[in-house]
Every structure is written in structure tokens, then in C-alpha cells.
C-alpha positions in Angstrom: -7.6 34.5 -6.5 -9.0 37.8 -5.1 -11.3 35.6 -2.5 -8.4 33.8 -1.7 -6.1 37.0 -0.5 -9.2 38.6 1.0 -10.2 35.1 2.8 -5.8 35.3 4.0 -6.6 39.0 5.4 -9.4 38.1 7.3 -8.1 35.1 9.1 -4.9 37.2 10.3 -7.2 39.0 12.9 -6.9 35.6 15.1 -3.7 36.2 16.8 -1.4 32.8 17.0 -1.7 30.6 20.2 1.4 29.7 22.9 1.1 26.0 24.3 -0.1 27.5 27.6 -2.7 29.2 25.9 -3.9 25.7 23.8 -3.6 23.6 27.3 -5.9 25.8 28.6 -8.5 25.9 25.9 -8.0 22.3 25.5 -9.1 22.0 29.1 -12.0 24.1 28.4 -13.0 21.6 25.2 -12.7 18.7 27.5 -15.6 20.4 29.6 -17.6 20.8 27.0 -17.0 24.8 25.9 -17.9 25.2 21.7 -16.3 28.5 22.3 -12.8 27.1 23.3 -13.3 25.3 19.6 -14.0 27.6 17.8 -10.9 30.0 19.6 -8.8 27.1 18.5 -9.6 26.4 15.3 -9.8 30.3 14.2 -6.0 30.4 15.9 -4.9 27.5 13.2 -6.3 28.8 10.1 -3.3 29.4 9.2 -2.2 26.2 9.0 -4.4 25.2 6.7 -3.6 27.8 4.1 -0.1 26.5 4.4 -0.8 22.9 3.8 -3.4 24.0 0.7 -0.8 25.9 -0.9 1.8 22.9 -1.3 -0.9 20.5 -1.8 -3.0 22.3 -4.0 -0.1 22.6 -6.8 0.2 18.3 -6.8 -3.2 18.1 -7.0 -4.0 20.7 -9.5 -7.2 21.2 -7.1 -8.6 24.9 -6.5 -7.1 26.1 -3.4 -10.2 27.7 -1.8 -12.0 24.1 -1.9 -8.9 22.5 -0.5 -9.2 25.8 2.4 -12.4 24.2 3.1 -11.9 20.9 3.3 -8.3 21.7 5.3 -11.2 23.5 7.6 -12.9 20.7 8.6 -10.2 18.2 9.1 -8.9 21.1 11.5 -12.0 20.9 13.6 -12.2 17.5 13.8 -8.4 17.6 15.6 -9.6 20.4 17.5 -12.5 18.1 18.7 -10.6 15.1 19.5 -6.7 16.8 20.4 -5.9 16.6 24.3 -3.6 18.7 26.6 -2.3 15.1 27.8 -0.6 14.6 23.9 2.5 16.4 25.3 2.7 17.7 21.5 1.1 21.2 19.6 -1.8 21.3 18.4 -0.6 22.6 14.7 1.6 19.3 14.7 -1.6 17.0 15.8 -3.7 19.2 13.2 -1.3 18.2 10.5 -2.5 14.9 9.3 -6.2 15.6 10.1 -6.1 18.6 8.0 -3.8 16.3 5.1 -6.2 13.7 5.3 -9.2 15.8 4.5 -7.5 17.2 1.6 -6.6 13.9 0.0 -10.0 12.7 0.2 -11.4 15.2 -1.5 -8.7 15.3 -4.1 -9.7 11.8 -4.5 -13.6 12.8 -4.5 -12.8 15.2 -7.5 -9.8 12.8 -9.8 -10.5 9.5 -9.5 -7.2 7.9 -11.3 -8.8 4.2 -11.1 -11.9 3.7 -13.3 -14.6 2.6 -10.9 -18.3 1.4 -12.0 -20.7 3.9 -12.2 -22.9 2.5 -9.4 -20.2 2.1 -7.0 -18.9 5.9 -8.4 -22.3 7.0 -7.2 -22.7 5.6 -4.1 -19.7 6.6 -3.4 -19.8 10.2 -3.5 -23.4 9.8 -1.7 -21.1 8.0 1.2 -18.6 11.4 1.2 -21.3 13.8 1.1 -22.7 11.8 3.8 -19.9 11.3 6.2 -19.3 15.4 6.3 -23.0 16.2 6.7 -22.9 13.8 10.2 -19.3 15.5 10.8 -21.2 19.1 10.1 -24.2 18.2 12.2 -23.1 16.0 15.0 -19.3 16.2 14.4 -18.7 12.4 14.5 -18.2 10.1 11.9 -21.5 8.0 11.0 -21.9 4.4 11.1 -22.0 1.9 8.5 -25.6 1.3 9.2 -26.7 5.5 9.2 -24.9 5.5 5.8 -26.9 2.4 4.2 -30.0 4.4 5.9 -28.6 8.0 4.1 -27.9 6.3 0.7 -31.0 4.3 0.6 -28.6 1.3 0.6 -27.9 -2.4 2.1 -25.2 -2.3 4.9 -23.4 -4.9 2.9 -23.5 -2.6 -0.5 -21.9 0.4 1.8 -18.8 -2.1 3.1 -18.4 -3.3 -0.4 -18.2 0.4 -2.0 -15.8 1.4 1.1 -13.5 -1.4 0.2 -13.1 0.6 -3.5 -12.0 4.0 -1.9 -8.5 4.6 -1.8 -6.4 7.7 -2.2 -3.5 8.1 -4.7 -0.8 11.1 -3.6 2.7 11.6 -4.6 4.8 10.2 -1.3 6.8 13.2 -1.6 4.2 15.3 0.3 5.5 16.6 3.1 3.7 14.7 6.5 5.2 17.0 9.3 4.7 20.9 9.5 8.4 22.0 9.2 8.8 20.2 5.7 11.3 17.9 7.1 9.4 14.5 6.9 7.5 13.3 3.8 5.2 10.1 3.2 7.6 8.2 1.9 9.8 8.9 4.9 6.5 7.3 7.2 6.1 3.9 4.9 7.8 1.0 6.9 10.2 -1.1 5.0 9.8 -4.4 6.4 11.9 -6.0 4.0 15.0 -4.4 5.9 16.2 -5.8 9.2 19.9 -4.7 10.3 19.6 -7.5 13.3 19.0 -10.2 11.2 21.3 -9.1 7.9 23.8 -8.8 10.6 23.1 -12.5 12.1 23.0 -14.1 8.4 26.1 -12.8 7.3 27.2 -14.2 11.1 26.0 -17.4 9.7 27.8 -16.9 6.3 31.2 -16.4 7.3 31.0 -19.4 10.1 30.1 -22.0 7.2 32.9 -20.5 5.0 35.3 -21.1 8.0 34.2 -24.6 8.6 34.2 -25.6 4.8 37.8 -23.9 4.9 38.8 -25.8 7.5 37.3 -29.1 5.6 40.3 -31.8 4.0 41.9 -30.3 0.6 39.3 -32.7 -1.6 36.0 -32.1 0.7 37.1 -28.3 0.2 37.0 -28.8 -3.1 33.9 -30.5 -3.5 31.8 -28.3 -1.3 33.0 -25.2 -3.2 31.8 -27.2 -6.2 29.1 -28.3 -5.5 27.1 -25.4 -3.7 29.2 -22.6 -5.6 31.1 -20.8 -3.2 32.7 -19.1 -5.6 29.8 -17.6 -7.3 30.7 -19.1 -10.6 28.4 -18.9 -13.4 28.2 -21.8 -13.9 28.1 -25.3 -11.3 30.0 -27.8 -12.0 28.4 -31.2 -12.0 29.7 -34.5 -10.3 31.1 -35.7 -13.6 32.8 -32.5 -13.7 34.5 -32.7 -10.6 35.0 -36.3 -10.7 37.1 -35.4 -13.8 38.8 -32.6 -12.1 39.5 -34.3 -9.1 40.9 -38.0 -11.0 38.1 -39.8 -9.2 34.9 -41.3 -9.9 31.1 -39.7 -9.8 30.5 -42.1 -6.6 33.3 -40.9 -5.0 32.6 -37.3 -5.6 29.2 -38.1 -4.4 29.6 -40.0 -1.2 33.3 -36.9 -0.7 30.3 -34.5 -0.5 28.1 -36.8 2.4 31.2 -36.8 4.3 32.1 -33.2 4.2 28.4 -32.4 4.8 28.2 -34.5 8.0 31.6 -33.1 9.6 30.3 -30.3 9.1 26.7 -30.6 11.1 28.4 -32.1 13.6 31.0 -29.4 13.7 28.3 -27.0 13.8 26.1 -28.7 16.4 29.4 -28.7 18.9 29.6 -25.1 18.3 26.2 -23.6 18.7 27.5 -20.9 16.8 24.1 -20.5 14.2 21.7 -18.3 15.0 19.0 -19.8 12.3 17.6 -23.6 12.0 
């Protein structure tokens, strides 16, 4: 704990950046200038303390090796973030420096029992993919990491296909706290245009079966529970209800089935086939 409160006093000589101030330096990274980098990253270290400290309690991972992994996930956005984003660079950071920290989170706990070879070659990968990002700060191909690991290409895609990352989806994903994971994960099963069209749909069959003869009415209701009965009657059932035969029940139901197609074909009032 003591390296961590001496590491937070000596970052808080690097005084905080104004957007001008990262447009500018971002301009100077886009020529080329490892100083402007460097200014930039040093400016967000501060950031990264911030995300270790929420993260590190859900992950029950030291915080001074989530620091250090936060680190390089900040210089990768400070490599790759533009003036042209229209956005700060501490929101842009955010997920880089996230994304480090889950990996190696995952790195230290796996929760999913892996075999031992791909365990192995799996780490070699990791420790692989931050000495390129350490040496040439880019990410190394498939083929460099077969050559690293003393591996097939194939073997390498196969292990990659294991990683994963478990994390509570309670984690906060912006930098004022206001947006977590599970706030980002698409529900595709929800569609307010199309709920709204089917219950269109709903309520114009109800008003044509409504509209249907007294027996057909009836019948229909019977036989395709509109009343959300437990149980559906059958066509001796109705027959009985309704003093008529099983035939005529049967051939009630055709009829009331084709008025209504045709009904609904003059309409052009469905929205669905």
C-alpha cells in the first residue's frame, strides 16, 4: 500500500490537460512526436488510478498490477486517439484502459477450467502480445505469435477462440459512473416498432372475429382460444354447446376463416404475412 500512495504522489506532478491543450498534442502525435505521448499519457495517469480502484475490489486483483496494466491500455489510446474524435481523450482512454484490466484479471483467475496445453500457450500468447505492444506498440499477428510461441498458426487461432473475459456487467463503462456494461449489451429481443405493429395486428383480428355471425363468433373464440381459457374446447365440445354436429362445427369454422381473409385482404390493414 505504501508504493501505491507514494506511486499517487508522484503522478500529481503532471498537471491535468484542457481539450485545446490535447488537440494540440494530438496534432503533434499525428506527426510523429514520442514526446507529445508521453505528455499525454503522464496527464491521464490519473485516470487509471481511478478505474484500478473500482475495478480492483471486483476483481480482488492487486491494484499496483491493475496501475500497470491500466498504463498500457492508456498508451495504446494515446497512440491511436485523434483530435478529429470530437470527444476527450479521458472518455476515449476509458475502455482501452478497462480492457487491459480485464484481460489481465482474466490472465491471473481463469473461472473456466481450460487444458493445460492450451492454459500454457495461452499465457505465452499474452506475454507475447504486450512484448510487440512494449517494443513496437502494435499488436502482433497471428503468424509472429505461432513464430513467438514456437507454435502452428492454426494451434494460435484455436487457443484464441478459448480466451474470453468474465466481469460483473455492473462495471461502470463511462468515466462519470453513469453507464455500466449491462447498460452497453443490446437487447435484440425488444423491438417497440414491431410490439407496437403486432398488437396493431391483434386488435384488427379481434374486431373482425367480433364482427363475425353470433355462431362463427363463437366457434372462432373456441377454437383458437380467444379467451385465454385453460383449456380448448374441442369440436365435440362445441358441437354440444352449440346443438349442432362436429361437421357442422367444422365446416362453421372454414366459413368464418375465409370471411375473414377475405375481409382482411380488402382491408390491407396487416402489417405481417
Amino acid at each position: 500500500m505504501e508504493n501505491f500512495e507514494a506511486y499517487v504522489k508522484q503522478i500529481q506532478r503532471y498537471p491535468l490537460l484542457n481539450a485545446e491543450q490535447e488537440r494540440k498534442l494530438s496534432e503533434q502525435i499525428e506527426k510523429g512526436s514520442t514526446l507529445a505521448v508521453n505528455q499525454l499519457v503522464n496527464s491521464n495517469l490519473r485516470l487509471v488510478i481511478s478505474i484500478a480502484r473500482k475495478f480492483a475490489g471486483i476483481s480482488k486483483t492487486s491494484i499496483m498490477d491493475l496501475i500497470q496494466e491500466g498504463n498500457m491500455g492508456l498508451m495504446a489510446a494515446a497512440s491511436k486517439y485523434h483530435y478529429s474524435f470530437n470527444t476527450r481523450f479521458s472518455t476515449y482512454a476509458y475502455s482501452w484502459i478497462l480492457q487491459y484490466m480485464l484481460r489481465y484479471a482474466y490472465n491471473r483467475t481463469s473461472m473456466i477450467a481450460l487444458p493445460h496445453r492450451k492454459e500454457e500457450i495461452l499465457r505465452k500468447i499474452m506475454a507475447a502480445k504486450n512484448e510487440f505492444f512494449q517494443n513496437l506498440n502494435r499488436e502482433p499477428s497471428v503468424a509472429e505469435l505461432s513464430e513467438f510461441c514456437g507454435t502452428t498458426p492454426e494451434e494460435i487461432e484455436s487457443t484464441l477462440s478459448y480466451s474470453y473475459t468474465v466481469t460483473s456487467i455492473d462495471i461502470e463503462a463511462s468515466e462519470d459512473g453513469n453507464i455500466t456494461i449491462a447498460d452497453l449489451i443490446v437487447d435484440n429481443n425488444y423491438n417497440p416498432e414491431r410490439q407496437y405493429l403486432c398488437l396493431q395486428d391483434k386488435m384488427s383480428v379481434r374486431k373482425m372475429v367480433d364482427s363475425l355471425p353470433d355462431c362463427e363468433r363463437k366457434v372462432i373464440y373456441g377454437r383458437y382460444n380467444f379467451a385465454n381459457d385453460l383449456h380448448v374446447p374441442t369440436l365435440r365440445e362445441l358441437s354440444a354447446d352449440l346443438g349442432v354436429s362436429a361437421e357442422t362445427v367444422r365446416q362453421m369454422e372454414m366459413r368464418a376463416v375465409r370471411r375473414m381473409k377475405k375481409a382482411a385482404a380488402a382491408s390491407n390493414e396487416f402489417t405481417f404475412a
